[in-house]
N, CA, C and O atoms as CSV, one atom per row, in Angstrom:
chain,resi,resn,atom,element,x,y,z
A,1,UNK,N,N,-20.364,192.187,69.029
A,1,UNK,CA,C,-21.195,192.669,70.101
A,1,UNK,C,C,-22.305,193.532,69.526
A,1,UNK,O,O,-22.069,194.257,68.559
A,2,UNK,N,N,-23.537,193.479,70.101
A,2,UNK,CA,C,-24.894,194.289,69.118
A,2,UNK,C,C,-24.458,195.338,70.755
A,2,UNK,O,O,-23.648,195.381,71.681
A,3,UNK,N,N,-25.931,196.171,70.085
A,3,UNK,CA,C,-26.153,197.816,70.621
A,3,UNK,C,C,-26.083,197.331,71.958
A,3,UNK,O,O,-25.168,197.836,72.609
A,4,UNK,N,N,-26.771,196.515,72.540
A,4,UNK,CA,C,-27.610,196.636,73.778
A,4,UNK,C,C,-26.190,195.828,74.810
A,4,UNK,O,O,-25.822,196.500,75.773
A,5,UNK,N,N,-25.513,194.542,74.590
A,5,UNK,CA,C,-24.384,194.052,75.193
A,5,UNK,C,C,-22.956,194.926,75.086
A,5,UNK,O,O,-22.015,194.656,75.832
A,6,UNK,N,N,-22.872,196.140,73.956
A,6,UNK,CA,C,-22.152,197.112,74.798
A,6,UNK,C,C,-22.465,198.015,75.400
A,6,UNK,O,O,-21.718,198.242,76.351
A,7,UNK,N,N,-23.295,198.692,75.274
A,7,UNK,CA,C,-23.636,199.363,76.951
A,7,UNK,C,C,-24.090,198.668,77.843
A,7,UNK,O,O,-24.144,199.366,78.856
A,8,UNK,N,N,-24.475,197.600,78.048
A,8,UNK,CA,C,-24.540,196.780,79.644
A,8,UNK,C,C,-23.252,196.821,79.987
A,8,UNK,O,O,-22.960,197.522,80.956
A,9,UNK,N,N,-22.148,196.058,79.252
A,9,UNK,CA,C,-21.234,195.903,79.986
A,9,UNK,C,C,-20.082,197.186,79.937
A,9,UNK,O,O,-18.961,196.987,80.404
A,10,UNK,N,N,-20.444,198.509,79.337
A,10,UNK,CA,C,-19.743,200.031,79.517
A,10,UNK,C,C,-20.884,200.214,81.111
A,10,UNK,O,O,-20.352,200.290,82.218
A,11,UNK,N,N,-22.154,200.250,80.980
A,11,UNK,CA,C,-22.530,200.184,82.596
A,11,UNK,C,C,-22.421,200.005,83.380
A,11,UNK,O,O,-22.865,200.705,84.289
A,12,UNK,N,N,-21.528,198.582,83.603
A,12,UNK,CA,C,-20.820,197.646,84.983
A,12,UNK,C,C,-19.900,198.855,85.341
A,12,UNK,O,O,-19.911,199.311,86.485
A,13,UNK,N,N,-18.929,199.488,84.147
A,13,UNK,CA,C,-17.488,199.836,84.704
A,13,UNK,C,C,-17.733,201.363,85.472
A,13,UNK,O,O,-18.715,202.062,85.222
A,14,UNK,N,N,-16.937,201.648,86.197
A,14,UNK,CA,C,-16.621,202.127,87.227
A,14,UNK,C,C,-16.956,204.229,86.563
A,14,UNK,O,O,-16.435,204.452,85.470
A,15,UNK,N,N,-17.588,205.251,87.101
A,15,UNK,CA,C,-17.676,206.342,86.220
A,15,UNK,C,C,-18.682,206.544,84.991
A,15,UNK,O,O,-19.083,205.733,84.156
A,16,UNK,N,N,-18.942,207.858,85.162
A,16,UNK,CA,C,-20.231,208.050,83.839
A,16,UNK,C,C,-19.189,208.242,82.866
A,16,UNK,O,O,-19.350,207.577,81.842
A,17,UNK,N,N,-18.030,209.067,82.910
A,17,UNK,CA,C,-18.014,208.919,80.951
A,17,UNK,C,C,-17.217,207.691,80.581
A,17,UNK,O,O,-16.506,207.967,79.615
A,18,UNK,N,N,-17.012,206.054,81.097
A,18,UNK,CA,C,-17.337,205.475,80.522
A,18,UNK,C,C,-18.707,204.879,80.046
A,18,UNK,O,O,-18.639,204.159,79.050
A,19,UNK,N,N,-19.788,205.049,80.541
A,19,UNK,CA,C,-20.823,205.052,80.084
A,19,UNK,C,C,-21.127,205.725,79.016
A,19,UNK,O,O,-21.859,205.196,78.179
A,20,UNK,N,N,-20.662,206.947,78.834
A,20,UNK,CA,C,-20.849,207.414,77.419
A,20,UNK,C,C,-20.021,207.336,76.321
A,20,UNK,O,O,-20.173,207.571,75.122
A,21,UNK,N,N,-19.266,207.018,76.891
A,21,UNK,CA,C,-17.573,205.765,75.707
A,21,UNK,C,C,-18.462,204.707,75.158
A,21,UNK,O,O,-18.531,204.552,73.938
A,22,UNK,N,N,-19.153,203.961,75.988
A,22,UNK,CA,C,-19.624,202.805,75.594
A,22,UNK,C,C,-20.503,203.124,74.823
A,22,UNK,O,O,-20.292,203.070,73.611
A,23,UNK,N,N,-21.743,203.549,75.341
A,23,UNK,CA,C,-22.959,204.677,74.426
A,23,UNK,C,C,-22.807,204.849,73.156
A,23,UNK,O,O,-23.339,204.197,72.257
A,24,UNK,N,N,-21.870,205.980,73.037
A,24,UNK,CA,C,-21.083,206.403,71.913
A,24,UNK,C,C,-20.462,204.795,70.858
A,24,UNK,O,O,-20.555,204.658,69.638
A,25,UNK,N,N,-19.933,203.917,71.753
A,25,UNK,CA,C,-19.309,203.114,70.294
A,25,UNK,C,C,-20.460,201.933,70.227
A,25,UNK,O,O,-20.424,201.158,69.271
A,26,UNK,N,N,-21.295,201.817,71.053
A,26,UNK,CA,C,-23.043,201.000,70.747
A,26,UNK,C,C,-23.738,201.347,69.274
A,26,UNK,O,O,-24.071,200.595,68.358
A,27,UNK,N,N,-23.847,203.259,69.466
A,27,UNK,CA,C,-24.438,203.699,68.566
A,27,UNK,C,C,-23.247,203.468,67.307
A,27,UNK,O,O,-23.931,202.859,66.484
A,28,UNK,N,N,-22.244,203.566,66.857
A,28,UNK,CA,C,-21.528,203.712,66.075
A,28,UNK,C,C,-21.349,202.095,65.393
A,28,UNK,O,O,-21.059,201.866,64.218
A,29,UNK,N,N,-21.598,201.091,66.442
A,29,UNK,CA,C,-21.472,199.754,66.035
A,29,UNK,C,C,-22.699,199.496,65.156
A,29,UNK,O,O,-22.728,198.874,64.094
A,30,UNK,N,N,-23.957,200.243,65.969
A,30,UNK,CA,C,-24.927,200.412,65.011
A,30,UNK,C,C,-25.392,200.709,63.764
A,30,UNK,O,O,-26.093,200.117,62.943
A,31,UNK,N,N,-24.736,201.960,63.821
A,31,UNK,CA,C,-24.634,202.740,62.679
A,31,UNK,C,C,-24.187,201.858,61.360
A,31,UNK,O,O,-24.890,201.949,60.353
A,32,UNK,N,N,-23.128,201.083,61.354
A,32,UNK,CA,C,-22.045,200.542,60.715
A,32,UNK,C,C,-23.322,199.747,60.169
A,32,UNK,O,O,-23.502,200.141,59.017
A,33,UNK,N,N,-24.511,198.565,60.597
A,33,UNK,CA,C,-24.518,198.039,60.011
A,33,UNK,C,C,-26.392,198.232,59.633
A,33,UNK,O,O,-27.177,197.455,59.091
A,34,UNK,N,N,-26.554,199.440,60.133
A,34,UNK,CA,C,-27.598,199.925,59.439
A,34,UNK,C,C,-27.553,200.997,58.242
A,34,UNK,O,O,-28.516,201.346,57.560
A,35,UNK,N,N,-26.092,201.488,58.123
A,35,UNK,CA,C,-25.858,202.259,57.142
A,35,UNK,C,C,-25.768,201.429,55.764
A,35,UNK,O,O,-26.198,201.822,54.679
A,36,UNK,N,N,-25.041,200.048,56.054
A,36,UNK,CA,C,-24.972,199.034,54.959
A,36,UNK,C,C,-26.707,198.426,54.636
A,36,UNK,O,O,-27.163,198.164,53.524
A,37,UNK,N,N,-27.245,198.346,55.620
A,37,UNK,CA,C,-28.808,197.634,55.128
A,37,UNK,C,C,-29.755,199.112,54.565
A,37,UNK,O,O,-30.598,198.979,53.677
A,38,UNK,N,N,-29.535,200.193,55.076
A,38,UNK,CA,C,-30.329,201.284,54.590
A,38,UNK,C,C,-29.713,201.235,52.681
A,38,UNK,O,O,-30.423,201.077,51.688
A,39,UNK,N,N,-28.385,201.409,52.732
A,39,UNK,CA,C,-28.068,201.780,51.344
A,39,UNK,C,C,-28.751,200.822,50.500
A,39,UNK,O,O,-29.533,201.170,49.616
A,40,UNK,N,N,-28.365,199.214,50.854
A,40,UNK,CA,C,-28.892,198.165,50.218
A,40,UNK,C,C,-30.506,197.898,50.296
A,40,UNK,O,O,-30.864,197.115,49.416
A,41,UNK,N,N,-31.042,198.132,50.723
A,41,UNK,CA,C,-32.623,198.286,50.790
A,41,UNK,C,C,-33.043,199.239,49.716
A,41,UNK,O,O,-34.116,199.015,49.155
A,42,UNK,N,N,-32.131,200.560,49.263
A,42,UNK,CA,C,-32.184,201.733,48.513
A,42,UNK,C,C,-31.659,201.265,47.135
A,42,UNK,O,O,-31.815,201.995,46.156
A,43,UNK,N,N,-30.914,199.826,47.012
A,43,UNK,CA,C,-30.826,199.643,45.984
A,43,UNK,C,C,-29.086,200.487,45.541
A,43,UNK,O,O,-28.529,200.221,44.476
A,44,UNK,N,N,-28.695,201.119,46.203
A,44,UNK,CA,C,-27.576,201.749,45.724
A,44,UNK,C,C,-26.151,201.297,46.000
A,44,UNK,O,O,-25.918,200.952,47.158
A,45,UNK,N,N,-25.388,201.258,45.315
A,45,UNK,CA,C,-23.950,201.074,45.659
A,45,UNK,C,C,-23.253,201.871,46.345
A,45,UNK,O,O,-23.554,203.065,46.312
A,46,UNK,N,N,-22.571,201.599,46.835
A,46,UNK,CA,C,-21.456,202.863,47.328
A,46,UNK,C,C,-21.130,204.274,46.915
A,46,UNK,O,O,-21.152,205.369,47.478
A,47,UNK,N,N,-20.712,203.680,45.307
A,47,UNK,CA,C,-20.647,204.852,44.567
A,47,UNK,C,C,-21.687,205.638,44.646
A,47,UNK,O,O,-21.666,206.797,45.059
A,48,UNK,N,N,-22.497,205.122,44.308
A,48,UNK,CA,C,-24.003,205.732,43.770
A,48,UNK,C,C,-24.894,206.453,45.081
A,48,UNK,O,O,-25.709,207.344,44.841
A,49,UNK,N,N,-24.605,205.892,46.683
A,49,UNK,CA,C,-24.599,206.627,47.573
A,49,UNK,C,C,-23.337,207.985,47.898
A,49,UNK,O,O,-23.545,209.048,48.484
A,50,UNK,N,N,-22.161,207.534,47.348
A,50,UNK,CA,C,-21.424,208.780,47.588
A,50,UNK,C,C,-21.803,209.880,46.670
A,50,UNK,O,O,-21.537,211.039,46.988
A,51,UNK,N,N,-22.526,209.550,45.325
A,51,UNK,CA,C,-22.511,210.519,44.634
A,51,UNK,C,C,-23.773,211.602,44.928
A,51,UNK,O,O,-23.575,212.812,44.824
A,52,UNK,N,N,-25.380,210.929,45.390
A,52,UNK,CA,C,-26.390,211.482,45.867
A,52,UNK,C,C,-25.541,212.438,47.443
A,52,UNK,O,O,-25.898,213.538,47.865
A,53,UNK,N,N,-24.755,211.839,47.829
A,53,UNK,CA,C,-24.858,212.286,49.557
A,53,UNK,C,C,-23.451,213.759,49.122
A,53,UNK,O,O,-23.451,214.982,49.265
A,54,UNK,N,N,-22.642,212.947,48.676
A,54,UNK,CA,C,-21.425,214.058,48.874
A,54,UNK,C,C,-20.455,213.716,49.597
A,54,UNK,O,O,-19.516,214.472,49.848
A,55,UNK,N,N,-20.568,212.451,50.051
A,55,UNK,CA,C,-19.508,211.983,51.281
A,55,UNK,C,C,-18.866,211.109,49.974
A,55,UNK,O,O,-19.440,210.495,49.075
A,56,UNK,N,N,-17.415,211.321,50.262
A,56,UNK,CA,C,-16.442,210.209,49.499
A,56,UNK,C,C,-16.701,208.834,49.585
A,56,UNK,O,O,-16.938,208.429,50.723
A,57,UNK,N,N,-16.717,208.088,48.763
A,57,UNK,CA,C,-16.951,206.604,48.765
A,57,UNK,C,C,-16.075,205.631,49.696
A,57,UNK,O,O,-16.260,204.641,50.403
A,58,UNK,N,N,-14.836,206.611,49.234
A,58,UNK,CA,C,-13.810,205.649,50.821
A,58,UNK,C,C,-14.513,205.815,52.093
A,58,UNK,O,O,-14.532,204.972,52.989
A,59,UNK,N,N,-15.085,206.949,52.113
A,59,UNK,CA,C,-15.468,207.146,53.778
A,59,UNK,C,C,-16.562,206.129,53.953
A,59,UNK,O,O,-16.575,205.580,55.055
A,60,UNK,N,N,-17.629,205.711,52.947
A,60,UNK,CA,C,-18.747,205.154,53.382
A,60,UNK,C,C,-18.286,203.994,53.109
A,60,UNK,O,O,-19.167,203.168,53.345
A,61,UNK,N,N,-17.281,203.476,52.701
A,61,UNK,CA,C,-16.888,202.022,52.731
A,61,UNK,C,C,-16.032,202.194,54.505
A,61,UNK,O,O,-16.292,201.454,55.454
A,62,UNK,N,N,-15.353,202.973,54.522
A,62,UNK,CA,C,-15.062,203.171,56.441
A,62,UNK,C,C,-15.884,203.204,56.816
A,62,UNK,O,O,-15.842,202.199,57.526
A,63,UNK,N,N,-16.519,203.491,56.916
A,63,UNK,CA,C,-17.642,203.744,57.915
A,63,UNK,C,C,-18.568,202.688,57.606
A,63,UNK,O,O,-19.469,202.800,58.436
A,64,UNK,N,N,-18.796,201.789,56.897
A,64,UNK,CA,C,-19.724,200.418,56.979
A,64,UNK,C,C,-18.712,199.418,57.317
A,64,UNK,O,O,-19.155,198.270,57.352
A,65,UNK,N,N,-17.446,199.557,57.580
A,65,UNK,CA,C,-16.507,198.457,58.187
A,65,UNK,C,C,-15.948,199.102,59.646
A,65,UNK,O,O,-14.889,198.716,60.141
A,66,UNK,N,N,-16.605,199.898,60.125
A,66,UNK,CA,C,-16.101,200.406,61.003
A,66,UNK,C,C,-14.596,200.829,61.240
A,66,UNK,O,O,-14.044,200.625,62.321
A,67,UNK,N,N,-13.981,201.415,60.193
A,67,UNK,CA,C,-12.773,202.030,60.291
A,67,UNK,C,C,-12.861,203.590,60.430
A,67,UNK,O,O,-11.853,204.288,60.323
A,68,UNK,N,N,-14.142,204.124,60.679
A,68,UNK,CA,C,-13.823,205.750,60.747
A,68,UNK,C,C,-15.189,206.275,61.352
A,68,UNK,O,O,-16.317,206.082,60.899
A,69,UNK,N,N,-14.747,207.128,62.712
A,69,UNK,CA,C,-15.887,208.095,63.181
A,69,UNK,C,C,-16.470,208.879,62.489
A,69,UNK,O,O,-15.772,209.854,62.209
A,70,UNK,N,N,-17.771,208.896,61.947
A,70,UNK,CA,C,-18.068,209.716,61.415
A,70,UNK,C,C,-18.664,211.191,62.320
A,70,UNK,O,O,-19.064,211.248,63.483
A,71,UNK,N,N,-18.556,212.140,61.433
A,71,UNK,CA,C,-18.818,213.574,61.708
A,71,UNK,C,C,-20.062,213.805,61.544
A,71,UNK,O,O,-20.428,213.558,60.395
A,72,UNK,N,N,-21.216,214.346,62.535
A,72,UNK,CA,C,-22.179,214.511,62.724
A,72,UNK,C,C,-22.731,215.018,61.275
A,72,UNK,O,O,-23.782,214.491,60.909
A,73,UNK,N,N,-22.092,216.055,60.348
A,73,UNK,CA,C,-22.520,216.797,58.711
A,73,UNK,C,C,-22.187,215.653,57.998
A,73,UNK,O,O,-22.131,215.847,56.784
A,74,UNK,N,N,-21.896,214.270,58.449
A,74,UNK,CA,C,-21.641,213.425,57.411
A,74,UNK,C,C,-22.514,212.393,57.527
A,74,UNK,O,O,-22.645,211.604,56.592
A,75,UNK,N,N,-23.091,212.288,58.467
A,75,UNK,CA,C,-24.205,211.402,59.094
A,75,UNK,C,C,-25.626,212.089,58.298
A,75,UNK,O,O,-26.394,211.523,57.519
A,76,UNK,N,N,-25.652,213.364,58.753
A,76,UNK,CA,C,-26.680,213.871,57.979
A,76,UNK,C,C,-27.265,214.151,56.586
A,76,UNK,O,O,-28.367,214.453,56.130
A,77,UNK,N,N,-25.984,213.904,56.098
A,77,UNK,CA,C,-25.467,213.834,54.252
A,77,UNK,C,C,-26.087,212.557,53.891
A,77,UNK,O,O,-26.965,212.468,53.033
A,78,UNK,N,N,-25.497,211.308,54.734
A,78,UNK,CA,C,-25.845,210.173,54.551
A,78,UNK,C,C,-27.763,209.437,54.750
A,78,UNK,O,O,-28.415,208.580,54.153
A,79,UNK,N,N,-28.018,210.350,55.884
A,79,UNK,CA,C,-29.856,210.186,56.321
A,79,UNK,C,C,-30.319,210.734,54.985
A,79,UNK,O,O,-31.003,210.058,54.216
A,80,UNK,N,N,-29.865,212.180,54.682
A,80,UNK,CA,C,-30.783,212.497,53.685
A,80,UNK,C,C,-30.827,212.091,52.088
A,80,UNK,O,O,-31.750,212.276,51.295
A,81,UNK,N,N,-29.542,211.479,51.863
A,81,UNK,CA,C,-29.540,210.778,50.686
A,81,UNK,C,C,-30.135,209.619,50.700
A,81,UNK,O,O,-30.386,209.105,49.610
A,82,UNK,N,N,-30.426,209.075,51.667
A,82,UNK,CA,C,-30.874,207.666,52.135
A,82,UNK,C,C,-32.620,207.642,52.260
A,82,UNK,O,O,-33.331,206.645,52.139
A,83,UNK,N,N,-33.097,209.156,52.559
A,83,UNK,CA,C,-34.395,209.942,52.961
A,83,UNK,C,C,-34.519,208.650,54.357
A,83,UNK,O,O,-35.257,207.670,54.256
A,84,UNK,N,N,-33.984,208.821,55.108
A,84,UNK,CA,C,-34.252,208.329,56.303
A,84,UNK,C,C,-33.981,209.092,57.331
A,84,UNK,O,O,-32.990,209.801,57.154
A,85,UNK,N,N,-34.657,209.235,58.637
A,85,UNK,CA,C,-34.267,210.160,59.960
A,85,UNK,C,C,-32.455,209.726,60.373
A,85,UNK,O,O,-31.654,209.141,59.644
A,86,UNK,N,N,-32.289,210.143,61.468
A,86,UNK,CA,C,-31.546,209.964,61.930
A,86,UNK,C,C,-31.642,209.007,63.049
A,86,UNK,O,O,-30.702,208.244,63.269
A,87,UNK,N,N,-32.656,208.994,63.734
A,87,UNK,CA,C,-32.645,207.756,64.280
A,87,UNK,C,C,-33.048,206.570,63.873
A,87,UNK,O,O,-33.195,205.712,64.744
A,88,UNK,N,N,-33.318,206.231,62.499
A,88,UNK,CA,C,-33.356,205.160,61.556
A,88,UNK,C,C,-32.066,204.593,61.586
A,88,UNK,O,O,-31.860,203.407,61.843
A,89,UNK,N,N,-30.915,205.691,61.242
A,89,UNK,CA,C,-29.364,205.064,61.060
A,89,UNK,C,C,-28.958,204.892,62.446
A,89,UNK,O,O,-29.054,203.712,62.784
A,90,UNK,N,N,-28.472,205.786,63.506
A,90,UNK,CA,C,-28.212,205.738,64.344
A,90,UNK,C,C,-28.550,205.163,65.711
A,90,UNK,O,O,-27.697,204.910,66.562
A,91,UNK,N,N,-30.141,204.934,65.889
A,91,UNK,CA,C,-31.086,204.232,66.788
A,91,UNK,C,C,-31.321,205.420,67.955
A,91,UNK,O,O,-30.545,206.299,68.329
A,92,UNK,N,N,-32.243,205.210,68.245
A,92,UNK,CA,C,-32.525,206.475,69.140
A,92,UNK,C,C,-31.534,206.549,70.303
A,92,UNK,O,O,-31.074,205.556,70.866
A,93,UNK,N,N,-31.164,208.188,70.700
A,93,UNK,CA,C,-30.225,208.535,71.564
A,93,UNK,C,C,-31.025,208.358,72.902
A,93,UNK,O,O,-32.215,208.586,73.120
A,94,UNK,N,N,-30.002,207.866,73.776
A,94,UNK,CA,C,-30.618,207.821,75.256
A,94,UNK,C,C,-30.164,208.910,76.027
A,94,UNK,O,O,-29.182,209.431,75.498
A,95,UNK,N,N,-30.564,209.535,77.246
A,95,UNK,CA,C,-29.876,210.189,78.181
A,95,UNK,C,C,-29.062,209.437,79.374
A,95,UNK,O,O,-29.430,208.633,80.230
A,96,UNK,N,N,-27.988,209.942,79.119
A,96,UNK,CA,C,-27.406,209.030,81.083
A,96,UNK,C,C,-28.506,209.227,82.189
A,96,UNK,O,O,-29.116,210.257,82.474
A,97,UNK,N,N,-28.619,207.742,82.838
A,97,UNK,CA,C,-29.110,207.878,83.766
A,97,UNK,C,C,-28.384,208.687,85.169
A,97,UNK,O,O,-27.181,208.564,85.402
A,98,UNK,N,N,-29.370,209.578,86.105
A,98,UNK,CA,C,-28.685,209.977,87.569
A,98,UNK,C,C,-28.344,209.083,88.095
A,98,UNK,O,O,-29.010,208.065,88.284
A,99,UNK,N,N,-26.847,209.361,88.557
A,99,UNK,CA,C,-26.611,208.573,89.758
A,99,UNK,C,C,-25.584,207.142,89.218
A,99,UNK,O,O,-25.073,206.351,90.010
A,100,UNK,N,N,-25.454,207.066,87.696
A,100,UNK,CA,C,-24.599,206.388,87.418
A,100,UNK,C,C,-22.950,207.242,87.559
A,100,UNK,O,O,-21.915,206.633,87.289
């Protein structure tokens, strides 16, 4: 499922914080596979990204297979070793709409 077909269908269901359940694992589905094309565009391996960033190499192999939430100080470890924003990795944050 890409960004945009899980939050349509976290939108259908019933309540806002599934809307932001969905939100939340859109961006994270995202994340997963722009964290793998940012590193590889950079030319770096895993290793060689864990060692610039500071984040353990297991984690950034979790976290490009989607086995682990990452922590907002680990996201940011990862942008700036990468010299990319945060909404480069993550895709820009939306606000809930009123009235959902």
């Amino acid at each position: 499922m890409d960004r945009v077909e899980v939050r349509q269908s976290a939108s259908t269901l019933p309540g806002s914080s599934l809307l932001i359940i969905g939100s939340y694992t859109a961006t994270i589905l995202f994340m997963q596979t722009q964290l793998k094309s940012w590193r590889e565009k950079r030319g770096l391996s895993v290793r060689s990204l864990a060692e610039r960033s500071g984040v353990h190499y297991v984690s950034i192999v979790k976290l490009e297979n989607g086995r682990l939430d990452p922590q907002l100080s680990t996201v940011i470890k990862l942008c700036q070793a990468l010299r990319i924003t945060l909404n480069q990795l993550v895709g820009p944050l939306q606000r809930p709409q009123k009235g959902r």
